[in-house]
C-alpha positions, 0 to 999 in steps of 0.5 A: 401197101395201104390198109385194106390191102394189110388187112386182107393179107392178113385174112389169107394168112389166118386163113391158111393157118386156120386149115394146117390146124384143121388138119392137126386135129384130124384123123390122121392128119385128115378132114373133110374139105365141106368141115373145114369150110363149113367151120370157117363159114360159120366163124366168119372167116369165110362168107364163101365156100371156095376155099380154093385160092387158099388150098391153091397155096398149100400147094403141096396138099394131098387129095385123096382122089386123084380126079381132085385139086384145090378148086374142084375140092368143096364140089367133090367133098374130098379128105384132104392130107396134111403133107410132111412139110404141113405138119412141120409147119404147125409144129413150128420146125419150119417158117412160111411167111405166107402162113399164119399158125 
């Protein structure tokens, strides 16, 4: 793997630690898709708004309309749910490699 790829490895796992944290700090482990993206985009995490590769990964995300998925999301400025597995991994009682928290 050469640097570039590092480093955007990197940036995927940030970025999906960046949204499991998001969803702590919401209402009942809730946000808005458009908040959490737009907050990204103004910290520079993200230059686009299709967080879905990265929702996509947090697979077991819940949407509160059904009509919604990870690539549909941002469109339909859906409440996202941060599932059972979701809140053990930002406190720590469960590991994903793929997840920087």
């Amino acid at each position: 793997m050469n640097e570039q790829e590092r480093a955007e490895v990197q940036q995927n796992k940030a970025i999906r630690g960046y949204i499991i944290r998001s969803l702590v700090k919401g209402y009942n482990n809730t946000a808005l898709i458009r908040q959490i993206t737009n907050a990204m985009m103004a910290e520079g995490l993200i230059i686009s708004p299709d967080i879905g590769k990265y929702l996509d990964y947090l697979e077991d995300a819940e949407f509160t309309n059904r009509k919604v998925n990870a690539y549909n999301a941002y469109s339909k400025d859906t409440v996202i749910k941060l599932t059972k597995e979701g809140v053990d991994l930002a406190e720590g009682t469960i590991e994903d490699a793929g997840v920087d928290i």
